[in-house]
N, C-alpha and C positions, 0 to 999 in steps of 0.2 A: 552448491549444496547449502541448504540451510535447514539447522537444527541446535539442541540446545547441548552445549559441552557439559558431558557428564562426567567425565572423568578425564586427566591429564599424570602421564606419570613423566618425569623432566628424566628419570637417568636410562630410560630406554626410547624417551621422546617419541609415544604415543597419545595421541586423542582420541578419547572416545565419544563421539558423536551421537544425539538421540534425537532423531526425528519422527516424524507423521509417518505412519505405516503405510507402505505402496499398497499396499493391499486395500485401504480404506477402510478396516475398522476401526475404530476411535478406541479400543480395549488394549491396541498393541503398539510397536514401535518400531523404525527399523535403526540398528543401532550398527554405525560404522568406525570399524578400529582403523585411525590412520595414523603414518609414519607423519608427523609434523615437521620432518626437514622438507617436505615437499609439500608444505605450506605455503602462500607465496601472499596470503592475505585474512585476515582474519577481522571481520565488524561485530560489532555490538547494535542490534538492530532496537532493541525494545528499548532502551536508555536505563532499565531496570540495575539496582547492585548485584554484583556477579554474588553468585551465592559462593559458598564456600564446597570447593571440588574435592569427594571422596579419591583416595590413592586406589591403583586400579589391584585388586585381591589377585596375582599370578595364581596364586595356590587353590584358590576359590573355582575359579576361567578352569584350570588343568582338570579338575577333579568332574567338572562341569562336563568335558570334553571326554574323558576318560568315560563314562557314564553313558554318554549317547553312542560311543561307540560299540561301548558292551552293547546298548539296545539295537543295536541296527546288528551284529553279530548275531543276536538273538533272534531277532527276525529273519537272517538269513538263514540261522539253521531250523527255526520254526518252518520256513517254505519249503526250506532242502530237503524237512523229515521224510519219509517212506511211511506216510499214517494217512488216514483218511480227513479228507477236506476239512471235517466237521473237526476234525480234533488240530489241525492246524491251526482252522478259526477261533477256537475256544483259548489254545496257545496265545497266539496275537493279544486276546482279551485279555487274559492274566498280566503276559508281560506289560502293560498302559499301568498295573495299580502294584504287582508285585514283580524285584529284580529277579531275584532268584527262582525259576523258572527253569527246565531241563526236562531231555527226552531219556526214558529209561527203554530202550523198545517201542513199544507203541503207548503208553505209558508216561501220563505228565508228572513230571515232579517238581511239588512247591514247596521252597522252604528246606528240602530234605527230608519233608516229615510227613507231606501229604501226597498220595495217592492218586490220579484220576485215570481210572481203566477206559476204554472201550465199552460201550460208546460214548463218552464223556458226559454223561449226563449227572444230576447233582448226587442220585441214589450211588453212584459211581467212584463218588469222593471217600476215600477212606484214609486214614491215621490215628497216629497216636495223640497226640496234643488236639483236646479236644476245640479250644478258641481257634487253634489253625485251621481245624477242618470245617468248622463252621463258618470263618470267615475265608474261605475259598468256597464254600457253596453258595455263600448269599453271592459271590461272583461268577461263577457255574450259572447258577438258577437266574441270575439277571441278563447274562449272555442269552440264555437262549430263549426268554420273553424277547429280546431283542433282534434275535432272528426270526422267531415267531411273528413277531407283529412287523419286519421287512417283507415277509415273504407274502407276494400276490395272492386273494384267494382264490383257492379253485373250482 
């Protein structure tokens, strides 16, 4: 494996590794945590001064993980809901830009404060806090310019 050490923490004797993304875009990386007792060799290929190694943030990583797993929960019960397609899909979109996200019935709610009935369309949006509602419509209303312009014309 070759990549550049990003991070090392000596009292749980982890490496964290950052290389070239398998996927081939140049925008990303693929970054691997290893147990360094099962190191058995380690070079310095560029002959470059090793830079100075960031300590790896536990609390940072947990909260990180904590976070994706809310998302993926949330997409589960976004597919799981009993609603129509249309308002799953609009669900999904929400949860990408805001966490808090939830089914009241058939009924999205953002924030606690915002509204979106059946059929989820922007006129659909209602609350009290007027910035929230506005900004969940300019997401409403770009969702479904974005279905609009996916779907084949007929």
């Amino acid at each position: 494996m070759e990549g550049q050490v990003a991070a090392f923490n000596s009292a749980s004797r982890l490496l964290i590794i950052k290389a070239p993304a398998s996927n081939g875009k140049s925008t990303n990386n693929d970054i691997y945590v290893i147990n360094a007792e099962y190191v058995e060799k380690l070079s310095i290929e560029d002959g470059s001064p090793a830079d100075t190694l960031r300590a790896i943030d536990f609390a940072k990583l947990e909260k990180r993980r904590l976070k994706s797993i809310g998302l993926k929960k949330a997409r589960i019960r976004a597919l799981s809901a009993d609603v129509a397609p249309e308002g799953r899909k609009l669900f999904l979109t929400i949860i990408k830009t805001i966490d808090e996200v939830a089914w009241d019935g058939e009924k999205i709610l953002v924030l606690n404060e915002v509204t979106i009935s059946p059929p989820y369309r922007v006129e659909n949006v209602t609350g009290e806090k007027e910035a929230s509602v506005i900004h969940v419509k300019k997401i409403v209303d770009k969702h479904w310019k974005e279905q609009q312009s996916s779907q084949p014309p007929t």
